[in-house]
One Martini backbone bead per residue (centre of mass of N, CA, C, O) as a GRO file, in nm:
protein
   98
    1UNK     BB    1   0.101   0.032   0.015
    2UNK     BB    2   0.046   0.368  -0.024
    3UNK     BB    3   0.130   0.701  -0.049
    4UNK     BB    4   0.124   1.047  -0.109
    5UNK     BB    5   0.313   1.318  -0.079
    6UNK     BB    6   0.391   1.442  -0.387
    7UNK     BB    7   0.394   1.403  -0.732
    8UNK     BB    8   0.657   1.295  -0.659
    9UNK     BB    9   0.570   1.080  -0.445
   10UNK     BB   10   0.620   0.804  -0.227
   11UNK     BB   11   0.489   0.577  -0.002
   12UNK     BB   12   0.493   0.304   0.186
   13UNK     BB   13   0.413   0.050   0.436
   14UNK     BB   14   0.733  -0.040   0.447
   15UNK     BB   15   0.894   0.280   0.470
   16UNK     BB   16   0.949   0.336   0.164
   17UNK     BB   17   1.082   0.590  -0.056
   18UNK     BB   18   0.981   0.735  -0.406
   19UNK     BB   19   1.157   1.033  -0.548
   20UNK     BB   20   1.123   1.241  -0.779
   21UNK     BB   21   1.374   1.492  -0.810
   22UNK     BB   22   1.529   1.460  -1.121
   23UNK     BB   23   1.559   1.396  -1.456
   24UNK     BB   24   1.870   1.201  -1.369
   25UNK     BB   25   1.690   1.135  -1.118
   26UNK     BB   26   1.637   0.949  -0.751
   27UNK     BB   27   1.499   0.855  -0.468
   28UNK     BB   28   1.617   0.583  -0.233
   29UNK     BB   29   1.425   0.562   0.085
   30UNK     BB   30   1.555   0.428   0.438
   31UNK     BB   31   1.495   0.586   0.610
   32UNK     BB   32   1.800   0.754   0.666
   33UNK     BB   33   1.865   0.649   0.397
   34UNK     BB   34   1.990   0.731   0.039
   35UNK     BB   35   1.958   0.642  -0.294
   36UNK     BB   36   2.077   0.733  -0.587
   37UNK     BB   37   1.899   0.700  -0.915
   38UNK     BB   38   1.939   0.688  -1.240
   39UNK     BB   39   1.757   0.851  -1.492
   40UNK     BB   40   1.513   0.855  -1.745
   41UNK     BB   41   1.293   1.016  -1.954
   42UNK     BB   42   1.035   0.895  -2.229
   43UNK     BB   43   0.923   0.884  -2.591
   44UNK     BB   44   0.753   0.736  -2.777
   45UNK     BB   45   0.608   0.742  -3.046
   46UNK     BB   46   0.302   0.773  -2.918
   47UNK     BB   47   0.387   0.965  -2.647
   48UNK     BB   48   0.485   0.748  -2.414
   49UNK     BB   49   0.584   0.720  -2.126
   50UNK     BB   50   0.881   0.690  -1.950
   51UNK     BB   51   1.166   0.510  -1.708
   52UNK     BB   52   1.445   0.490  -1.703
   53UNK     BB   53   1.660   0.246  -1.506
   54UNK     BB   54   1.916   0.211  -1.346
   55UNK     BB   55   2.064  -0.125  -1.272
   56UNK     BB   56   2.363   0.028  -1.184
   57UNK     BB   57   2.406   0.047  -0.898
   58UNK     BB   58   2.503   0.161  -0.589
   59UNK     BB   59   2.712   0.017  -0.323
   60UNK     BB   60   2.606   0.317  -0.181
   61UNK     BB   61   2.510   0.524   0.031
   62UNK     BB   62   2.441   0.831   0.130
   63UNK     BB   63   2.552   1.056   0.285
   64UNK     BB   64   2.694   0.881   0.550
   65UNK     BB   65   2.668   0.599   0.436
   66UNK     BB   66   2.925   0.579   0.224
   67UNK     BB   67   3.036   0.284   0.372
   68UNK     BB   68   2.784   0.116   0.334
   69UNK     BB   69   2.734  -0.141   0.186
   70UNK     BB   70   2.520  -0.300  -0.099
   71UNK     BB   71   2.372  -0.584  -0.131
   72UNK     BB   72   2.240  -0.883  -0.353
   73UNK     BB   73   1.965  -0.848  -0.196
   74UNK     BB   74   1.912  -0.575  -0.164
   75UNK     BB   75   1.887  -0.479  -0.418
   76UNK     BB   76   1.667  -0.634  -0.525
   77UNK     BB   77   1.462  -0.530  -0.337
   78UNK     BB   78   1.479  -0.240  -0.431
   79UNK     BB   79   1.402  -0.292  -0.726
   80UNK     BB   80   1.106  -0.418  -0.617
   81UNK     BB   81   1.018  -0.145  -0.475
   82UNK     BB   82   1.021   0.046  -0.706
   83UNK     BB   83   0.832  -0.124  -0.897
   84UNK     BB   84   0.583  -0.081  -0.691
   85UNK     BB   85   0.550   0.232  -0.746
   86UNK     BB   86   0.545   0.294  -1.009
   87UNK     BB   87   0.306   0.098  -1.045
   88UNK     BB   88   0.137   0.348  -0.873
   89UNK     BB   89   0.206   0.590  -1.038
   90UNK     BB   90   0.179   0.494  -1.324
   91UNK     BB   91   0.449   0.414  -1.448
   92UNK     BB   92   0.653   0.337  -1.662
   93UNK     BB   93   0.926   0.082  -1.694
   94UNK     BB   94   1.330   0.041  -1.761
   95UNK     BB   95   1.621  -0.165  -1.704
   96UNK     BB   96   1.905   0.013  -1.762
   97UNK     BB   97   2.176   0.120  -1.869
   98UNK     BB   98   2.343   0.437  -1.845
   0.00000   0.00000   0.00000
């Protein structure tokens, strides 16, 4: 379950938020912690939009704990926790290096 924060963010009932914060990123919040996510925003023929998320996450979050790396099991994790965002935000979305 999700709740809307302001027109480009949402928070989940487990926690963690995603924040669409510029054209070339958003943020991965969890508690205290933040990862940037590098996306791209795009449109096809049809004029339908997307969003392009690099699938090549950072392996440590953003400082102050930008020491503590993230493992390939929570990175699954949140990589799922994104894409039931985006599904409830109604954006398509693909997973692609950028």
């Amino acid at each position: 379950m999700f709740e809307w924060l302001d027109k480009k963010s949402v928070k989940s009932d487990k926690g963690y938020i995603w924040k669409r914060q510029h054209r070339f990123y958003s943020f991965y919040i969890e508690n205290d912690h933040v990862l940037k996510v590098f996306v791209e925003g795009t449109f096809d023929k049809e004029d339908n939009y997307s969003l392009l998320v690099n699938s090549n996450f950072n392996k440590t979050w953003e400082s102050p704990f930008n020491r503590e790396r993230i493992l390939e099991d929570k990175i699954k994790e949140i990589k799922q926790n994104i894409i039931e965002a985006l599904i409830f935000m109604n954006i398509n979305y693909e997973f692609t290096k950028l």
